[in-house]
Predicted model as a PDB file, atoms N, CA, C, CB and O in Angstrom, pLDDT in the B-factor column:
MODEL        1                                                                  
ATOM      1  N   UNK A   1    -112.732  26.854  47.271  1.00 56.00           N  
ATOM      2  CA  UNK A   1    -111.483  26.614  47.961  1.00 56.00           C  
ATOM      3  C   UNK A   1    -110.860  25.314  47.483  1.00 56.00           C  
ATOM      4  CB  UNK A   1    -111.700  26.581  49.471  1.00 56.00           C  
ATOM      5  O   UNK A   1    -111.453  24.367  46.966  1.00 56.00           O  
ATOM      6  N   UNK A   2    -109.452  25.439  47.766  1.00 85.00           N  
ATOM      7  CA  UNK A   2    -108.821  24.196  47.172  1.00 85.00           C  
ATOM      8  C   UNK A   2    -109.296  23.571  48.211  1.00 85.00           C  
ATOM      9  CB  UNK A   2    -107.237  24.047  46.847  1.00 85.00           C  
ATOM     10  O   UNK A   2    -110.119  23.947  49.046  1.00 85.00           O  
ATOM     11  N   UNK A   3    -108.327  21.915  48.034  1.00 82.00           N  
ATOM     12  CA  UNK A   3    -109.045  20.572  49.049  1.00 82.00           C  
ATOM     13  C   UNK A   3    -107.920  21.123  50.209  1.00 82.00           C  
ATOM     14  CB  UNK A   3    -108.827  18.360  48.348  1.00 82.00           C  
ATOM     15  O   UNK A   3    -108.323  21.057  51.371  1.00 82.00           O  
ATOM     16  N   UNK A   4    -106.553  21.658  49.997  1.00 85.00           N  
ATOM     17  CA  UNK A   4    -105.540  21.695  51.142  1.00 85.00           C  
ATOM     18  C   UNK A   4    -105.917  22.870  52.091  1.00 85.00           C  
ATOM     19  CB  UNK A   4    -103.996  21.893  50.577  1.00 85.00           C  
ATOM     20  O   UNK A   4    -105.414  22.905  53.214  1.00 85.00           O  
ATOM     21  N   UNK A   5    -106.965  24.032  51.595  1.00 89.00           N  
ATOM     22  CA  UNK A   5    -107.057  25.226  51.960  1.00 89.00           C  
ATOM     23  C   UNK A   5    -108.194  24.798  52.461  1.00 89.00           C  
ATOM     24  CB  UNK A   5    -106.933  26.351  51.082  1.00 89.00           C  
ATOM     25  O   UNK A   5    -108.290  25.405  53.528  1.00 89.00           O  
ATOM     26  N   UNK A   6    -109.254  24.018  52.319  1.00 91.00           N  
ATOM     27  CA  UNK A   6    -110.291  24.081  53.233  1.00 91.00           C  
ATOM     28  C   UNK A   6    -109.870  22.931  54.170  1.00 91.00           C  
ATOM     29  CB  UNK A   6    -111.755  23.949  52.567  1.00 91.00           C  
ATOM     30  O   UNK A   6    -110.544  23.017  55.196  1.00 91.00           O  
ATOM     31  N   UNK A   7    -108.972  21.834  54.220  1.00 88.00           N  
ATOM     32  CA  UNK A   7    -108.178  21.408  55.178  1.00 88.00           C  
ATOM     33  C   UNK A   7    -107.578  21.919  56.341  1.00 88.00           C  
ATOM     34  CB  UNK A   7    -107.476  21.093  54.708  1.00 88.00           C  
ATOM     35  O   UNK A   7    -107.551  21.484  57.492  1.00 88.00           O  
ATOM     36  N   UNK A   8    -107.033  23.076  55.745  1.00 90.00           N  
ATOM     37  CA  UNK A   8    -106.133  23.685  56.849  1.00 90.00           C  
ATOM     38  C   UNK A   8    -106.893  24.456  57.715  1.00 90.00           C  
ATOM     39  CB  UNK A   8    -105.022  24.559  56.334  1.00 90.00           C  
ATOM     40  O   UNK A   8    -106.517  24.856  58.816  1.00 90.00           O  
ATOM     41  N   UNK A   9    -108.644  24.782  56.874  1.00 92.00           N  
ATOM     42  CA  UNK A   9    -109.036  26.247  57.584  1.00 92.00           C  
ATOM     43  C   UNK A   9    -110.150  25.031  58.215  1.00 92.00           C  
ATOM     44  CB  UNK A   9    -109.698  28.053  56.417  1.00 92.00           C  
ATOM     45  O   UNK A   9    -111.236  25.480  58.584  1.00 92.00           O  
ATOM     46  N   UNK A  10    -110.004  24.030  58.307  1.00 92.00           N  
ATOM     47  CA  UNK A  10    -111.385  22.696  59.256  1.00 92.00           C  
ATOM     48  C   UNK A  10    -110.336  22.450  60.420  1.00 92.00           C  
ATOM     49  CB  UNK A  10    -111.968  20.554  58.152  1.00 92.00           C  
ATOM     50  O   UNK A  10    -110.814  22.633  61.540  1.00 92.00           O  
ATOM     51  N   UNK A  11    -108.711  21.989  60.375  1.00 92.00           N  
ATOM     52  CA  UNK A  11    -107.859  22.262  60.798  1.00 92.00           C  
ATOM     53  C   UNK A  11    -108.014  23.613  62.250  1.00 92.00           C  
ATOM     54  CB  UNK A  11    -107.190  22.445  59.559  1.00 92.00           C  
ATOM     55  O   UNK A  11    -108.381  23.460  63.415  1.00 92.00           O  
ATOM     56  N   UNK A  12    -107.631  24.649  61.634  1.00 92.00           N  
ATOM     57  CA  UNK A  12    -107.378  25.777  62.376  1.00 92.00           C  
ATOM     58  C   UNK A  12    -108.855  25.918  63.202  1.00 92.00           C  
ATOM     59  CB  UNK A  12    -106.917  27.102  61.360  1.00 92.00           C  
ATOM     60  O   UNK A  12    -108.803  26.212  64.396  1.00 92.00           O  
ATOM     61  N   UNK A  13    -110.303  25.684  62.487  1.00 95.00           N  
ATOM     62  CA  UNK A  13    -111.216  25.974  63.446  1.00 95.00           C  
ATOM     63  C   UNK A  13    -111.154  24.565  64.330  1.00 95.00           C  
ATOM     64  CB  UNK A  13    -112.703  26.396  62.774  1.00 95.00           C  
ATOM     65  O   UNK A  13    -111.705  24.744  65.416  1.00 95.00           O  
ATOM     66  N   UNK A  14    -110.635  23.204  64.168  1.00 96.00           N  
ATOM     67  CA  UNK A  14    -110.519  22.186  65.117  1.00 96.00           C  
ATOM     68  C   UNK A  14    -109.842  23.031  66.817  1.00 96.00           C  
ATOM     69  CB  UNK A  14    -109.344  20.891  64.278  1.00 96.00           C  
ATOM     70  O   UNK A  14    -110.350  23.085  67.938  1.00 96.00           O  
ATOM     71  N   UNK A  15    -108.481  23.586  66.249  1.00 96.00           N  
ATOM     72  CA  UNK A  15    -108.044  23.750  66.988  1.00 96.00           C  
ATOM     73  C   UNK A  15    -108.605  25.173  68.051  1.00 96.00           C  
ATOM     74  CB  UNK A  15    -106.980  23.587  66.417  1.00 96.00           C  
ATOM     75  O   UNK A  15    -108.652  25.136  69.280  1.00 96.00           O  
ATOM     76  N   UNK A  16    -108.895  26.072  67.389  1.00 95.00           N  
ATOM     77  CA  UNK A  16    -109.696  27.216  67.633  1.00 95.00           C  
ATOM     78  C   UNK A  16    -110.662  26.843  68.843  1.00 95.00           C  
ATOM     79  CB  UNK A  16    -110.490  27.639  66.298  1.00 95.00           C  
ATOM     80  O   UNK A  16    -110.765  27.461  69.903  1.00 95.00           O  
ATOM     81  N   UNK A  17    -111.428  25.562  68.409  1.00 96.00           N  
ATOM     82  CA  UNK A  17    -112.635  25.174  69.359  1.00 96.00           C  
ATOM     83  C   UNK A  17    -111.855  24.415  70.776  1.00 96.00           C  
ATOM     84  CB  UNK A  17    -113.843  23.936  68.423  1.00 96.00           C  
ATOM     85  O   UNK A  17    -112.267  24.814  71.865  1.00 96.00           O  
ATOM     86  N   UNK A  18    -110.912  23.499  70.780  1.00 97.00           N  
ATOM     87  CA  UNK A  18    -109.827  22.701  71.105  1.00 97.00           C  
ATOM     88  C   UNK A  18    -109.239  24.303  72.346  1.00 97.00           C  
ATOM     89  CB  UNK A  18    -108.648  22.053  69.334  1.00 97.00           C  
ATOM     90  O   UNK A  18    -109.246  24.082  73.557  1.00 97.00           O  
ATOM     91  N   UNK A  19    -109.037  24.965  72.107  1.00 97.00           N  
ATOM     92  CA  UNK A  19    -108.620  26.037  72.545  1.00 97.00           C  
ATOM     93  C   UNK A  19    -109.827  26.353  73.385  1.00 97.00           C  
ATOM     94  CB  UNK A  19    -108.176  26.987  71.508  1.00 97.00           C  
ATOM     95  O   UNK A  19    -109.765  25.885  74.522  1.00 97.00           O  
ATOM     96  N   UNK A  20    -110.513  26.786  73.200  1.00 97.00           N  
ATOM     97  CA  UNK A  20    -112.576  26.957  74.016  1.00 97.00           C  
ATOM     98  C   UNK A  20    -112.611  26.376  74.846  1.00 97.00           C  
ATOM     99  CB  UNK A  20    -114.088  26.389  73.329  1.00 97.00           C  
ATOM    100  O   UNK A  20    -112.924  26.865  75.931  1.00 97.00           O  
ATOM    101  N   UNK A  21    -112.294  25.022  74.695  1.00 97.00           N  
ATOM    102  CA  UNK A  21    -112.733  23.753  75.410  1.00 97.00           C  
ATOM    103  C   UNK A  21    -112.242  23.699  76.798  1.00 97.00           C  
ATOM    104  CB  UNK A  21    -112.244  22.502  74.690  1.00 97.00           C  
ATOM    105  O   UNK A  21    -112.764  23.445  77.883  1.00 97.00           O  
ATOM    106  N   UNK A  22    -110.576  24.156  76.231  1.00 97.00           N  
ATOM    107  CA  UNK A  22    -109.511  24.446  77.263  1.00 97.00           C  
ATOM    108  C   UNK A  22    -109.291  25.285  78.212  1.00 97.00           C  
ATOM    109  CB  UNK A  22    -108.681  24.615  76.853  1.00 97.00           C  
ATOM    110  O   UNK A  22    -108.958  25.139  79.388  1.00 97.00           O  
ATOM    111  N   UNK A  23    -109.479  26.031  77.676  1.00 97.00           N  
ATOM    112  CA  UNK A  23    -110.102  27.472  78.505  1.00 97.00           C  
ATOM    113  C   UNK A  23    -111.589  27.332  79.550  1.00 97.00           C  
ATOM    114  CB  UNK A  23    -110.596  28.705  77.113  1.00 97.00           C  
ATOM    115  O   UNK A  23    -111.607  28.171  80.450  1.00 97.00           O  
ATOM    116  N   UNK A  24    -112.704  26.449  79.512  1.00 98.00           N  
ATOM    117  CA  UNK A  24    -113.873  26.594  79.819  1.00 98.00           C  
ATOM    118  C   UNK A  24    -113.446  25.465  80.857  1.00 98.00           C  
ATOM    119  CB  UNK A  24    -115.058  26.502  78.699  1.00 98.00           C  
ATOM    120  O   UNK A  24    -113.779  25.500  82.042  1.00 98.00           O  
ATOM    121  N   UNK A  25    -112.714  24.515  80.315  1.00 98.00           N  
ATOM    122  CA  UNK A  25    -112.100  23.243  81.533  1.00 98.00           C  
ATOM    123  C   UNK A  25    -111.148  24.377  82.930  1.00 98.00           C  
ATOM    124  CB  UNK A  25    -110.426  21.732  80.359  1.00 98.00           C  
ATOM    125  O   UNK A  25    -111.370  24.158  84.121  1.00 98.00           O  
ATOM    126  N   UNK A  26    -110.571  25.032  82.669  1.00 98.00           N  
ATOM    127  CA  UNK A  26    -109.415  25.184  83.078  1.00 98.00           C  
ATOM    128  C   UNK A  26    -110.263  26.560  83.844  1.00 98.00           C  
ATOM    129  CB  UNK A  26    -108.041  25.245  81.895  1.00 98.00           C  
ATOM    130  O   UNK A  26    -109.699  26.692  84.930  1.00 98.00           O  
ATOM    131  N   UNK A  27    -111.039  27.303  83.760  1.00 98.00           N  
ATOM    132  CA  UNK A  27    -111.939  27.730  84.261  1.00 98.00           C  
ATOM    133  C   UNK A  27    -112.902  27.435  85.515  1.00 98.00           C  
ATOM    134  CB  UNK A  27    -112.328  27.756  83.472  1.00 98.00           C  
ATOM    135  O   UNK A  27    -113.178  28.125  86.497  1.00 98.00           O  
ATOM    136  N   UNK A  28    -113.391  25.895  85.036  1.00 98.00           N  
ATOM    137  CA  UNK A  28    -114.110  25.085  85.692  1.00 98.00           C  
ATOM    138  C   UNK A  28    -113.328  24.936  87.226  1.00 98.00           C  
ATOM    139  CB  UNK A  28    -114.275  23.764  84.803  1.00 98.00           C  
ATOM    140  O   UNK A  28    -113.617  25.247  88.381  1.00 98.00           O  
ATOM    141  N   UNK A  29    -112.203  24.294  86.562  1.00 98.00           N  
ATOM    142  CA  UNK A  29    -110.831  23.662  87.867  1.00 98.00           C  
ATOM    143  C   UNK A  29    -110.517  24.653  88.606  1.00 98.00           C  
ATOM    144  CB  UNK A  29    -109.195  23.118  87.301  1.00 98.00           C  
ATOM    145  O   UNK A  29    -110.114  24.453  89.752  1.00 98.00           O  
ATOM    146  N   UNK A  30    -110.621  25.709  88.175  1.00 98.00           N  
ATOM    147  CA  UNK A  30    -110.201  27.218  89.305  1.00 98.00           C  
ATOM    148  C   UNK A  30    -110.941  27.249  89.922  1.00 98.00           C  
ATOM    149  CB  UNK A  30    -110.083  28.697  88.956  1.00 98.00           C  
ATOM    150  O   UNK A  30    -110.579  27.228  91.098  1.00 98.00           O  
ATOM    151  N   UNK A  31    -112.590  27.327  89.669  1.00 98.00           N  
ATOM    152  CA  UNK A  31    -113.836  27.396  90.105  1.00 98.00           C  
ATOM    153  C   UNK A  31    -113.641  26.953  91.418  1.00 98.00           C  
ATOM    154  CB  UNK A  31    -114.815  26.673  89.329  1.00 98.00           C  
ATOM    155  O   UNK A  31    -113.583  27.494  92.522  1.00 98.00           O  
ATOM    156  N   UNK A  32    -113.512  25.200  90.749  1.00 98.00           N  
ATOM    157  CA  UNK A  32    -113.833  24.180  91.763  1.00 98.00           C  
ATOM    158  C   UNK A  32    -112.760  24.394  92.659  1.00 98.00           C  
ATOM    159  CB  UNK A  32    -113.936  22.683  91.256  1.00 98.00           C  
ATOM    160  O   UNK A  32    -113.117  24.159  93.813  1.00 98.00           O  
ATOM    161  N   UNK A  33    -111.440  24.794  92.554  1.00 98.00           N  
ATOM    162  CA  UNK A  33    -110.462  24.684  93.355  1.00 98.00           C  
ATOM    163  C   UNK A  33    -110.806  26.064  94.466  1.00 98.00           C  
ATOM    164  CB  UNK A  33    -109.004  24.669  92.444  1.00 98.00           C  
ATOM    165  O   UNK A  33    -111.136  25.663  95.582  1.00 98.00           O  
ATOM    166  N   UNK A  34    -110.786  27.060  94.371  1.00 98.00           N  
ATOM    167  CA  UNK A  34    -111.420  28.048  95.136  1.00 98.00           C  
ATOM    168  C   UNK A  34    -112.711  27.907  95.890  1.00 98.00           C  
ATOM    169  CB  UNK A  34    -111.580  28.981  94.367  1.00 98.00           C  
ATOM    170  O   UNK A  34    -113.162  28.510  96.864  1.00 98.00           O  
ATOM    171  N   UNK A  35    -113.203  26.851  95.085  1.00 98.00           N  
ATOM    172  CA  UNK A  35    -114.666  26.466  96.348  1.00 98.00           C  
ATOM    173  C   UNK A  35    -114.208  25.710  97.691  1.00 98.00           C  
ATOM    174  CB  UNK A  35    -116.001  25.173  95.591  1.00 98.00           C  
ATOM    175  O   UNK A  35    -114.572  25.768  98.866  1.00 98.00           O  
ATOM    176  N   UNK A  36    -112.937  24.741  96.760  1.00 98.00           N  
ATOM    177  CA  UNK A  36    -112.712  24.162  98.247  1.00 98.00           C  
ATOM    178  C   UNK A  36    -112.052  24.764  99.359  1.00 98.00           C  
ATOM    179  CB  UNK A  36    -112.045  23.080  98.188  1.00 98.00           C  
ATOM    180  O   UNK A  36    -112.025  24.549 100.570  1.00 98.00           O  
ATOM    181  N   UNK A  37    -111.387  25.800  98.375  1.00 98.00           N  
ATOM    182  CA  UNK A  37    -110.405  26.212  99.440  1.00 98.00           C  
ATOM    183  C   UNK A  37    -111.117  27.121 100.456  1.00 98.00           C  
ATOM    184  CB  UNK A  37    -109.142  26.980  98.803  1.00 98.00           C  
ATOM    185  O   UNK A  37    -110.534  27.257 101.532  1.00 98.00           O  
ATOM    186  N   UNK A  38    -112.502  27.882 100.255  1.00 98.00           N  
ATOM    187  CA  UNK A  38    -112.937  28.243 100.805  1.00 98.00           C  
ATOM    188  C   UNK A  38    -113.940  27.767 102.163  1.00 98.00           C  
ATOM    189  CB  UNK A  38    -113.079  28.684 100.052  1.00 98.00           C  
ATOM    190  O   UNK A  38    -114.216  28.427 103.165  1.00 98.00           O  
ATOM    191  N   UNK A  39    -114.426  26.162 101.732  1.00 98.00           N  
ATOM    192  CA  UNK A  39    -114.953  25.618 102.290  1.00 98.00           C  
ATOM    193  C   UNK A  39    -113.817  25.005 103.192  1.00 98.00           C  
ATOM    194  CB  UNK A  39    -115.780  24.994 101.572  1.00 98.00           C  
ATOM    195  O   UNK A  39    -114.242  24.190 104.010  1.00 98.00           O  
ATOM    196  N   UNK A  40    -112.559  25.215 103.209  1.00 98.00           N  
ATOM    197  CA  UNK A  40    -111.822  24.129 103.738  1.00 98.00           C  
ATOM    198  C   UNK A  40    -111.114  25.306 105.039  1.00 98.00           C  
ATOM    199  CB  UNK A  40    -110.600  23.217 102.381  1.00 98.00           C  
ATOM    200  O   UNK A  40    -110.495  25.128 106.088  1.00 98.00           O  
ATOM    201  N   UNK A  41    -111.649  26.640 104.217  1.00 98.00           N  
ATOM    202  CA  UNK A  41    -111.194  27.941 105.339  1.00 98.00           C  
ATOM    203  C   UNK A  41    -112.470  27.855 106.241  1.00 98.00           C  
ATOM    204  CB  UNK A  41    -110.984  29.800 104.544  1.00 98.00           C  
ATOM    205  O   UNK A  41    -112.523  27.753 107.466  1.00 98.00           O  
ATOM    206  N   UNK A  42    -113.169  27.900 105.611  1.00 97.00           N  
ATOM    207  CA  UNK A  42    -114.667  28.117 106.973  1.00 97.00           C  
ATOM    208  C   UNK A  42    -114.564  26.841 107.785  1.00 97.00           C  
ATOM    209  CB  UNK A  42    -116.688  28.140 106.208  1.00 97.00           C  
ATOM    210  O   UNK A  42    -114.712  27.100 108.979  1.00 97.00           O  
ATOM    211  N   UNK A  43    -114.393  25.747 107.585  1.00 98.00           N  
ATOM    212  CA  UNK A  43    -114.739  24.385 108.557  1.00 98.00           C  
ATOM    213  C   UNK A  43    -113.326  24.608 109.503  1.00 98.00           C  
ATOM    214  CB  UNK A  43    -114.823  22.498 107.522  1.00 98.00           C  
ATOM    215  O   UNK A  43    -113.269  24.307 110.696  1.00 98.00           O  
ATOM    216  N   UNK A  44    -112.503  25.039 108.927  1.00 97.00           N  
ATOM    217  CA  UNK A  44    -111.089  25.199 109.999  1.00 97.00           C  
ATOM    218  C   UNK A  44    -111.585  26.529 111.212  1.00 97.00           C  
ATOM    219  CB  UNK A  44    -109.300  25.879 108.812  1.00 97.00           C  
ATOM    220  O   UNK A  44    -111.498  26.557 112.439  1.00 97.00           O  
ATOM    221  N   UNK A  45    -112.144  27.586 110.163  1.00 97.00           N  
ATOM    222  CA  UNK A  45    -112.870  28.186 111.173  1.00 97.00           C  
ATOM    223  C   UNK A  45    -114.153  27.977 112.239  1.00 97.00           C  
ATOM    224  CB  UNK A  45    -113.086  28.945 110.633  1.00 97.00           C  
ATOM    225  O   UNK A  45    -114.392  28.214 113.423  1.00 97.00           O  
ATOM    226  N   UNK A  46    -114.509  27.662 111.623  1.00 97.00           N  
ATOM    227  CA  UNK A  46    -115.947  26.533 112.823  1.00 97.00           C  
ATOM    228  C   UNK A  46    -115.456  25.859 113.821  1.00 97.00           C  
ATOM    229  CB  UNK A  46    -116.843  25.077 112.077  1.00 97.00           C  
ATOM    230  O   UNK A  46    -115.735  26.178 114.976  1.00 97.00           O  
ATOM    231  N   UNK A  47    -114.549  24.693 113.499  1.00 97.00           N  
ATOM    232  CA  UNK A  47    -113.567  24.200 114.526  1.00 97.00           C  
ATOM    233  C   UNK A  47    -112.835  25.023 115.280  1.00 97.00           C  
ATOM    234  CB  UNK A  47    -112.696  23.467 114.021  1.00 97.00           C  
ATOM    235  O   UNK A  47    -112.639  24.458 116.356  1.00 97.00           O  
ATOM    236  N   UNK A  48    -112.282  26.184 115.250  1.00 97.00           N  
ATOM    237  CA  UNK A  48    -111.567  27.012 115.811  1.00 97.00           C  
ATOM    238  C   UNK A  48    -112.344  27.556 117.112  1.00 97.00           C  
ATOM    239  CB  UNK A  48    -111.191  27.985 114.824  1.00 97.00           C  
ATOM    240  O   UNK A  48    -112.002  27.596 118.294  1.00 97.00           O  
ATOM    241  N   UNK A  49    -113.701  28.022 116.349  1.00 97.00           N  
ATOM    242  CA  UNK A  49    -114.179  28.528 117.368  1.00 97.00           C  
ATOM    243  C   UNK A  49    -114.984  27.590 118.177  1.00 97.00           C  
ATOM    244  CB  UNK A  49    -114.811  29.574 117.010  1.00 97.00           C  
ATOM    245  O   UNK A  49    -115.560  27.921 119.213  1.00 97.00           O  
ATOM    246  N   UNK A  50    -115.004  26.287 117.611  1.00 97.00           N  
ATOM    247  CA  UNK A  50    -116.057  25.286 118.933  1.00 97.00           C  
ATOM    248  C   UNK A  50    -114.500  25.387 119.843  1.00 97.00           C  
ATOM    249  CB  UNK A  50    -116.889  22.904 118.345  1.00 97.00           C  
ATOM    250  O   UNK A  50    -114.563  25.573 121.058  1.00 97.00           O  
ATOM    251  N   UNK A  51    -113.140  25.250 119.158  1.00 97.00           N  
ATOM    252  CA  UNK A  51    -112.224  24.793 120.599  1.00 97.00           C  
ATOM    253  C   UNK A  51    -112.065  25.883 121.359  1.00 97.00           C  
ATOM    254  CB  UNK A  51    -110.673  24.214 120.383  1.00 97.00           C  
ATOM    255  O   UNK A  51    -111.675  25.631 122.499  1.00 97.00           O  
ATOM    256  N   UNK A  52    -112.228  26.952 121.117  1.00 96.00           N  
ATOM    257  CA  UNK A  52    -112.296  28.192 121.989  1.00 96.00           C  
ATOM    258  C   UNK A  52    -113.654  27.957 122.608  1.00 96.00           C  
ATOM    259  CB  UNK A  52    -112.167  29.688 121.159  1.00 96.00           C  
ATOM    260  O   UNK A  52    -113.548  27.652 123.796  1.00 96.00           O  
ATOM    261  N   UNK A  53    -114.896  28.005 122.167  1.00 96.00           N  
ATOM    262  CA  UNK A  53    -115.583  27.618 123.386  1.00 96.00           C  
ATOM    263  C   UNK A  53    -115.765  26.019 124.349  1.00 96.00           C  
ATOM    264  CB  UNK A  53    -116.793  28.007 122.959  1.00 96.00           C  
ATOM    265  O   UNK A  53    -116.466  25.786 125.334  1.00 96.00           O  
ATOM    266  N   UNK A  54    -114.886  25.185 123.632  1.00 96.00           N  
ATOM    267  CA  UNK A  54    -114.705  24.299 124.878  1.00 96.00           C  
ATOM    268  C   UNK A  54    -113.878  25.266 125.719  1.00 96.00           C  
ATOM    269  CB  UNK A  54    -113.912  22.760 124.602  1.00 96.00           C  
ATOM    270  O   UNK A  54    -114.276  25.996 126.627  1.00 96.00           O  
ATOM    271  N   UNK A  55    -112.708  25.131 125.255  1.00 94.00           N  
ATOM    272  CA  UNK A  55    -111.686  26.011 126.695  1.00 94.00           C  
ATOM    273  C   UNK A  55    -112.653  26.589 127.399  1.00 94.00           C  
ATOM    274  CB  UNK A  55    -110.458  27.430 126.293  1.00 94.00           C  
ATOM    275  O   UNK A  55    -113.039  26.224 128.509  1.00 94.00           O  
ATOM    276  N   UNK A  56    -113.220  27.858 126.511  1.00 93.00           N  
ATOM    277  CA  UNK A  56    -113.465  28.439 128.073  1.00 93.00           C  
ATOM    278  C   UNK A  56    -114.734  28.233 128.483  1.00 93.00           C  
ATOM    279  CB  UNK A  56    -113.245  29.976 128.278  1.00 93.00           C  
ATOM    280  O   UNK A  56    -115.346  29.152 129.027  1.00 93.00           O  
ATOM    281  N   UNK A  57    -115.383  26.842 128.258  1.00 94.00           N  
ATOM    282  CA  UNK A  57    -116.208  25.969 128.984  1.00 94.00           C  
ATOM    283  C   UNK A  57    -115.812  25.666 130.625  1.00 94.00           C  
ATOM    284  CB  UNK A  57    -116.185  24.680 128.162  1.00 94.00           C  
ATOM    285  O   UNK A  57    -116.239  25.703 131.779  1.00 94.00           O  
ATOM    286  N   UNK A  58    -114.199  25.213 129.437  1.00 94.00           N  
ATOM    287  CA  UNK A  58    -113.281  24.263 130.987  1.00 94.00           C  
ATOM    288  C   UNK A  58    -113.008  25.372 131.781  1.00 94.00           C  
ATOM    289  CB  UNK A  58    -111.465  23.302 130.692  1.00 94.00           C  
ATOM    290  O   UNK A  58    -113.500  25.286 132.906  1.00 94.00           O  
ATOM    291  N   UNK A  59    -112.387  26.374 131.555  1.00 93.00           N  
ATOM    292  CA  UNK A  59    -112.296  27.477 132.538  1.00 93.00           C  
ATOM    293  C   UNK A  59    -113.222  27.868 133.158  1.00 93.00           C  
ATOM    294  CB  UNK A  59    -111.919  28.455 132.147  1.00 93.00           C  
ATOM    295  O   UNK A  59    -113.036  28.002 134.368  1.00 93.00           O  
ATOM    296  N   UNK A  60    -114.001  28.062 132.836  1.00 92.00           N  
ATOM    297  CA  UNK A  60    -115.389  28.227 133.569  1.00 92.00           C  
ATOM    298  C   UNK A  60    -115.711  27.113 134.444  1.00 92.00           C  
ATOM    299  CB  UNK A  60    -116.563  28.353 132.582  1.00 92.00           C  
ATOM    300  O   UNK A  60    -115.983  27.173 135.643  1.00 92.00           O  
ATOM    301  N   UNK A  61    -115.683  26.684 134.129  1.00 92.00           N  
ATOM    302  CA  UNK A  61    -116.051  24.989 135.009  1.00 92.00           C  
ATOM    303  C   UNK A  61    -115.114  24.784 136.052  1.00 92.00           C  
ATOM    304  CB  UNK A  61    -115.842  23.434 133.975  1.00 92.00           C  
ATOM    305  O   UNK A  61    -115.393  24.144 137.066  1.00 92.00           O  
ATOM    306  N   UNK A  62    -114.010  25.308 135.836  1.00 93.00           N  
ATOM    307  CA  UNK A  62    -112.434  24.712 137.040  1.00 93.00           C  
ATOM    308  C   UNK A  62    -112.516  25.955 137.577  1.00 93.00           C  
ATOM    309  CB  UNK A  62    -110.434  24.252 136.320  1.00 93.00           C  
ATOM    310  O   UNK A  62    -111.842  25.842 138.600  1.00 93.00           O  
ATOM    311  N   UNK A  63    -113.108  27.598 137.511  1.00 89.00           N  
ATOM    312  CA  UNK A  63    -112.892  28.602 137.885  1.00 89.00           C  
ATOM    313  C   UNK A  63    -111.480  29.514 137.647  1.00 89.00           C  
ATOM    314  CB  UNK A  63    -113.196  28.342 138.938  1.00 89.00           C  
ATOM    315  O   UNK A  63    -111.165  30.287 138.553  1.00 89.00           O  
ATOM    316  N   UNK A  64    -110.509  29.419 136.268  1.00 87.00           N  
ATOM    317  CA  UNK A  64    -109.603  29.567 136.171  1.00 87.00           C  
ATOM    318  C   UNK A  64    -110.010  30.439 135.076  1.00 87.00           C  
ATOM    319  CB  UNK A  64    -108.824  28.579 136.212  1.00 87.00           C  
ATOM    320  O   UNK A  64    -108.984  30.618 134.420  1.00 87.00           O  
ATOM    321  N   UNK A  65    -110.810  30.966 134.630  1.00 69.00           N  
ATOM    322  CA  UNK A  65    -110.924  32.067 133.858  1.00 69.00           C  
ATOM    323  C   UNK A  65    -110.643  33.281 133.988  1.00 69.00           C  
ATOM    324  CB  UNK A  65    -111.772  32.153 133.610  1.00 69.00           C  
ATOM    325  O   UNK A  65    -111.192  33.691 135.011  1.00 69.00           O  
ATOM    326  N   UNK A  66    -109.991  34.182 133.413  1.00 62.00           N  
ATOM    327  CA  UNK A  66    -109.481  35.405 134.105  1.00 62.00           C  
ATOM    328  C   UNK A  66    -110.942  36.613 133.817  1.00 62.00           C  
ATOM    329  CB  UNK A  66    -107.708  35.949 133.254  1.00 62.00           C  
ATOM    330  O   UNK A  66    -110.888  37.762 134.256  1.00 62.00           O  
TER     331      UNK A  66                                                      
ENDMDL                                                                          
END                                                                             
């Protein structure tokens, strides 16, 4: 190979890999972003349901429960 042709083709696999990299990052960040969002759905749900059983703690307790 000439010197410009094995340039271009060290070149094209730079970028090729550069491309991999990007993809496996950008992968990662979805990952991680869907973990939280899931963890950030369940703890809203946990909380949800401790304040439903305070209430109807208090209802129970004041006798105003239907």
């Amino acid at each position: 190979m000439e010197k410009s042709q094995n340039a271009s083709y060290n070149v094209g696999q730079a970028q090729g890999q550069a491309e991999a990299k990007k993809d496996q990052f950008m992968d990662k960040a979805s990952n991680t972003a869907q973990s939280a969002k899931d963890s950030v759905n369940e703890a809203g749900q946990t909380m949800m349901d401790k304040a439903h059983g305070a209430a109807d703690a208090v209802k129970d307790a004041t006798g105003i429960k239907k």
